[in-house]
C-alpha positions as CSV (number, residue, x, y, z in Angstrom):
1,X,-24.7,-60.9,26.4
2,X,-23.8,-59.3,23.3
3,X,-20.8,-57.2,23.0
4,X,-20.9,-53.7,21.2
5,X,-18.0,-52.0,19.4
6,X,-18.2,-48.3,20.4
7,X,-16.4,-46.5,17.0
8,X,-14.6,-43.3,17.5
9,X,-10.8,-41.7,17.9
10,X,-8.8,-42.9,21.3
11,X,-7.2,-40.3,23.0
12,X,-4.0,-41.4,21.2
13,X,-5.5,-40.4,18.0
14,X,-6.8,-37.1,18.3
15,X,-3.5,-36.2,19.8
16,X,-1.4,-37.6,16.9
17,X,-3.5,-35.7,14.9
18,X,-3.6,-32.6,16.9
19,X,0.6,-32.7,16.9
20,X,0.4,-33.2,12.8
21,X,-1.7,-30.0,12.5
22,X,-0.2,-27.8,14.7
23,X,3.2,-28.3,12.8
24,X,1.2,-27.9,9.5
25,X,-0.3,-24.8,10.8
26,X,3.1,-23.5,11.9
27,X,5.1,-24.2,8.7
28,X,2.1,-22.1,6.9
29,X,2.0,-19.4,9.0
30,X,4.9,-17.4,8.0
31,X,4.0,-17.3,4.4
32,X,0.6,-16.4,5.6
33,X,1.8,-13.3,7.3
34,X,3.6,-12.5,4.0
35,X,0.3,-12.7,2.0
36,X,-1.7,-10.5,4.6
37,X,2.0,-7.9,4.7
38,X,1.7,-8.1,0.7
39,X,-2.1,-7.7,0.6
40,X,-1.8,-4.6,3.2
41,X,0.4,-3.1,0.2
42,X,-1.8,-3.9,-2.2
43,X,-5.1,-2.2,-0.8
44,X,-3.2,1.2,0.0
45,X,-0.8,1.2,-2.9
46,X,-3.6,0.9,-5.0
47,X,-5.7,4.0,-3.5
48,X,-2.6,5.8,-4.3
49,X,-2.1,4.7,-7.4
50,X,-6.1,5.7,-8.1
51,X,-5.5,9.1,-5.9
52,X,-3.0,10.4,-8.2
53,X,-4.5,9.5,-11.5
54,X,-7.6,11.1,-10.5
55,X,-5.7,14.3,-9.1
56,X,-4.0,14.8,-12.7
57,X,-7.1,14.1,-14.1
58,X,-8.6,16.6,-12.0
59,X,-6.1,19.2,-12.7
60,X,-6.3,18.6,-16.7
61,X,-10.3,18.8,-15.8
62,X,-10.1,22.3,-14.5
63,X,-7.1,23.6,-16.4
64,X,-5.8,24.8,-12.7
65,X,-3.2,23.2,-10.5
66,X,-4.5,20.1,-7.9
67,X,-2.2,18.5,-5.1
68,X,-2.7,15.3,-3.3
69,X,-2.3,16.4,0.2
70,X,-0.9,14.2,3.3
71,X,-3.9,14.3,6.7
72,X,-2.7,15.9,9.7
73,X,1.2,15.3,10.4
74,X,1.9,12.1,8.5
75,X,1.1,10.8,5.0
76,X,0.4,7.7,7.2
77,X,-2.9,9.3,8.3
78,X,-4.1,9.4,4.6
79,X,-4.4,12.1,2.4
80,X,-7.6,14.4,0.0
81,X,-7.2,16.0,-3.5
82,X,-7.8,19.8,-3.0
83,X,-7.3,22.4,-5.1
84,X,-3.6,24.3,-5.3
85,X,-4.5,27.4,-3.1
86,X,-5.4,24.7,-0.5
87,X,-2.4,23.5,1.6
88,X,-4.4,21.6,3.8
89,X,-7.4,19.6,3.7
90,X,-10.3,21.0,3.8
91,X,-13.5,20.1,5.3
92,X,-15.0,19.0,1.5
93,X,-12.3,17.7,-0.4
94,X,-12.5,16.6,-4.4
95,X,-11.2,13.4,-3.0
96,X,-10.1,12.0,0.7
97,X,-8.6,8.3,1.6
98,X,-7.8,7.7,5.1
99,X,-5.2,4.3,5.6
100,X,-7.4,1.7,7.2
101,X,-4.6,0.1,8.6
102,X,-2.0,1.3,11.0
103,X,0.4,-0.8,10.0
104,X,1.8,0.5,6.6
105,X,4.0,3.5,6.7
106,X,3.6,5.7,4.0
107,X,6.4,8.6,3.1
108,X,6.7,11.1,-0.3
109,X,10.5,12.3,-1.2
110,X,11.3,14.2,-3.8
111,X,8.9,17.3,-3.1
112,X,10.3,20.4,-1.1
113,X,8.5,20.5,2.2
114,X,6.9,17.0,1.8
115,X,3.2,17.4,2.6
116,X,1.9,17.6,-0.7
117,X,2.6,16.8,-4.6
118,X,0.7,19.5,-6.8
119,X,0.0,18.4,-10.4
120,X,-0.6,21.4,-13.2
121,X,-3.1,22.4,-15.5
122,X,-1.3,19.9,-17.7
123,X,-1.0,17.3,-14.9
124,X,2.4,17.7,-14.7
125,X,4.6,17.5,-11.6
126,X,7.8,19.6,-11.0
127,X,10.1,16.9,-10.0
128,X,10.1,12.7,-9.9
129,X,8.5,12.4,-6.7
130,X,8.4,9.3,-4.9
131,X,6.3,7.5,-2.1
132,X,7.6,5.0,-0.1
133,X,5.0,2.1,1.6
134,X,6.4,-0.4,4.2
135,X,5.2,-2.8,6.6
136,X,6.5,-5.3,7.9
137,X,5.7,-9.4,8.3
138,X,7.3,-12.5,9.8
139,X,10.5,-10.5,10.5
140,X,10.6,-9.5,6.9
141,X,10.4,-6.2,5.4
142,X,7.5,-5.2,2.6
143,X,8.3,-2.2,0.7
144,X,6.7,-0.8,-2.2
145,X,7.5,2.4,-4.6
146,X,5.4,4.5,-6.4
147,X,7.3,6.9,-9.1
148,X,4.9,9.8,-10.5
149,X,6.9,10.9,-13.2
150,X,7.4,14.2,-14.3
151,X,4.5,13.8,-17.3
152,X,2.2,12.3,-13.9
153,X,2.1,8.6,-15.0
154,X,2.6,6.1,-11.8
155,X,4.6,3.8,-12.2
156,X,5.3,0.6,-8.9
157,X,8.1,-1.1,-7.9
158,X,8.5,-3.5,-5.3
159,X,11.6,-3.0,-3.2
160,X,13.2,0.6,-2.7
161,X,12.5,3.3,-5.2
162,X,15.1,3.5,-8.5
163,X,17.3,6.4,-8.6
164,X,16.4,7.4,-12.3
165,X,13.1,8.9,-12.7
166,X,12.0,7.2,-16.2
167,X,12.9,3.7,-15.3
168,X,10.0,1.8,-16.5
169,X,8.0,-0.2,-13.4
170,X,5.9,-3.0,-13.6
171,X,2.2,-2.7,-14.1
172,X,1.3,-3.5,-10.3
173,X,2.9,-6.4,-9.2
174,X,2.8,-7.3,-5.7
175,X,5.1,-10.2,-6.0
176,X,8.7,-10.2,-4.1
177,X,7.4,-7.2,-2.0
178,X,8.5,-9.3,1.2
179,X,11.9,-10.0,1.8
């Protein structure tokens, strides 16, 4: 009679290795939901960011006033470049985003009545407005700031927004947004 080794993992084994890589998996997954909070940022931070440049673009274009408007009650529910006589969006907008995820909350201070931000025929804005993203991930907060300033450059910050309206931000960092 001849004896045959069967090869392959004991039930021991697997199980060791199952208990190795559900630890692994849980030590990773807080800095995962980071990356995913910080990538959330990213993606609508940067359709802002693209919204407003070509709003002041639009407005130098037609040498008339343009304003980024917020859809229906919150700028949460995305927002369309219309014209200035427009204070809502319109059914054929120069430009409309809606926010593909529910989970950032996006707010504008520093503009009276706080639906819309209206660049000139310069693309100027009145004031130093500011818009406000947040989520959230892993029990941490992810905020991000978008400064227009008063000539209608964008400038980001990660964290809360700065009090002084030309304090230069950083290019478009995402880093540090999660806290």
């Amino acid at each position: 009679m001849v004896i045959q080794r069967v090869r392959g993992l004991s039930l021991f084994e697997l199980l060791a290795t199952l208990v190795i890589l559900s630890i692994l998996v849980s030590l990773a997954a807080p800095s995962f939901s980071r990356m995913l909070a910080e990538q959330r940022l990213r993606q609508v931070g940067t359709e802002l960011r693209v919204s407003l440049s070509s709003a002041r673009s639009e407005a130098v274009k037609r040498n008339e006033g343009v304003s980024l408007i917020q859809q229906g009650s919150d700028w949460s529910n995305g927002w369309c470049i219309e014209p200035s006589t427009e204070t809502s969006c319109s059914s054929q907008p120069v430009q409309q985003f809606n926010i593909p995820v529910e989970q950032v909350k996006l707010t504008l201070a520093g503009v009276s009545g706080g639906t819309a931000l209206q660049f000139n025929a310069w693309g100027r804005v009145a004031s130093c407005p500011t818009f406000t993203l947040t989520t959230s991930a892993a029990g941490s907060a992810c905020t991000l700031c978008l400064t227009v300033s008063m000539d209608g450059r964008v400038q980001s910050h990660t964290g809360d927004c700065p009090s002084d309206c030309d304090q230069g931000g950083e290019e478009m960092s995402w880093a540090g947004a999660c806290s």
